[in-house]
N, C-alpha and C positions, 0 to 999 in steps of 0.2 A: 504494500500500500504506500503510495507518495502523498505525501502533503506540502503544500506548497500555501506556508504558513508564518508569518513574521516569526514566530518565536523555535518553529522546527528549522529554519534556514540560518538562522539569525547566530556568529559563531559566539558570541557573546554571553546569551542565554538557550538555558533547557527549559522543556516546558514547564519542567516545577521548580525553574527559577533556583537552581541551588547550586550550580556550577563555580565552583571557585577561581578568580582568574589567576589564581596563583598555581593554580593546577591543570587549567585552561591552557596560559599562555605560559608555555615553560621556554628553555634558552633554543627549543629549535624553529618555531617562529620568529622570533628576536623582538616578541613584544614585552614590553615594560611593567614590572608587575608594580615597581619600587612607586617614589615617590619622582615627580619630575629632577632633573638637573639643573632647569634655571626654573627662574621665578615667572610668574605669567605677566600676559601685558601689562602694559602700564594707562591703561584705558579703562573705563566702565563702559561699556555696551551698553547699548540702549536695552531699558526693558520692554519685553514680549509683551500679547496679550496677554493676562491672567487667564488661568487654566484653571476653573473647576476642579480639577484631581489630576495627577502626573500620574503616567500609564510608563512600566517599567520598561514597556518598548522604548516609550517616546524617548525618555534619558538615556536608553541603552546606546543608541546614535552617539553619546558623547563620551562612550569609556573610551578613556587614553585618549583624552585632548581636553584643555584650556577648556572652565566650563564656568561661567558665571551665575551666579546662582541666588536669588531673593526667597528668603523664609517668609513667610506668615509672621505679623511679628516686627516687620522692617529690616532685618538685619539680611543682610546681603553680602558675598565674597565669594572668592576664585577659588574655586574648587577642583580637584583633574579626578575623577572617580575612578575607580577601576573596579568595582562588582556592581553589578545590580541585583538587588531579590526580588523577592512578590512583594513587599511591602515599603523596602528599604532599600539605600545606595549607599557604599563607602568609599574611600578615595582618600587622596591629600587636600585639606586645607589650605587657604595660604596664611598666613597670622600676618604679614608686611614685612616677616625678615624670614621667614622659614617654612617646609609644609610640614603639616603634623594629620596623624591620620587621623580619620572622621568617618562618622555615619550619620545617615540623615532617616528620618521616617519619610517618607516618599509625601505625606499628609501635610509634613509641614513645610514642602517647598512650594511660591506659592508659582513663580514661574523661575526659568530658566534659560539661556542659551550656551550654544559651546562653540566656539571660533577656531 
């Protein structure tokens, strides 16, 4: 049987969203599991329209790249993810001197972009 299904094509997530990309993406792909090596732009992006609810597709497009990101809440920063789950995303942070790793509830992002 083939499906031809964002989340069965998609090499980032399985359907039950539990794929680690640390185990995902080992050294024979050459993708990045770590924390970035430089610091992200030096720009704020423009925000998106707000999103009702962030669908763990829709953020999976940003693992392993520069991702801007506004909470519920106001707080906002650059973020570079590298998992996505069914409910959640983690990654690096940026703090303005350093990245530190993080998770988010997918609930309380309220949009997002990635560059």
């Amino acid at each position: 049987m083939y499906y031809n299904h964002f989340y069965y094509n998609n090499p980032y997530i399985h359907e039950d969203y539990l794929y680690s990309t640390e185990r995902q993406f080992g050294q024979s792909t050459g993708q990045q599991a770590g924390p970035p090596t430089a610091p992200p732009p030096a720009f704020v992006p423009q925000q998106q329209v707000e999103a009702y609810a962030v669908d763990p597709g829709g953020i999976a497009r940003c693992l392993f790249r520069y991702t801007y990101v506004w909470l519920r809440g106001f707080e906002q920063f650059w973020f570079y993810p590298t998992f996505v789950g069914r409910n959640s995303v983690s990654g690096y942070r940026w703090t303005g001197h350093r990245w530190v790793y993080y998770g988010i509830d997918l609930r309380q992002i309220q949009s997002f972009t990635c560059v």
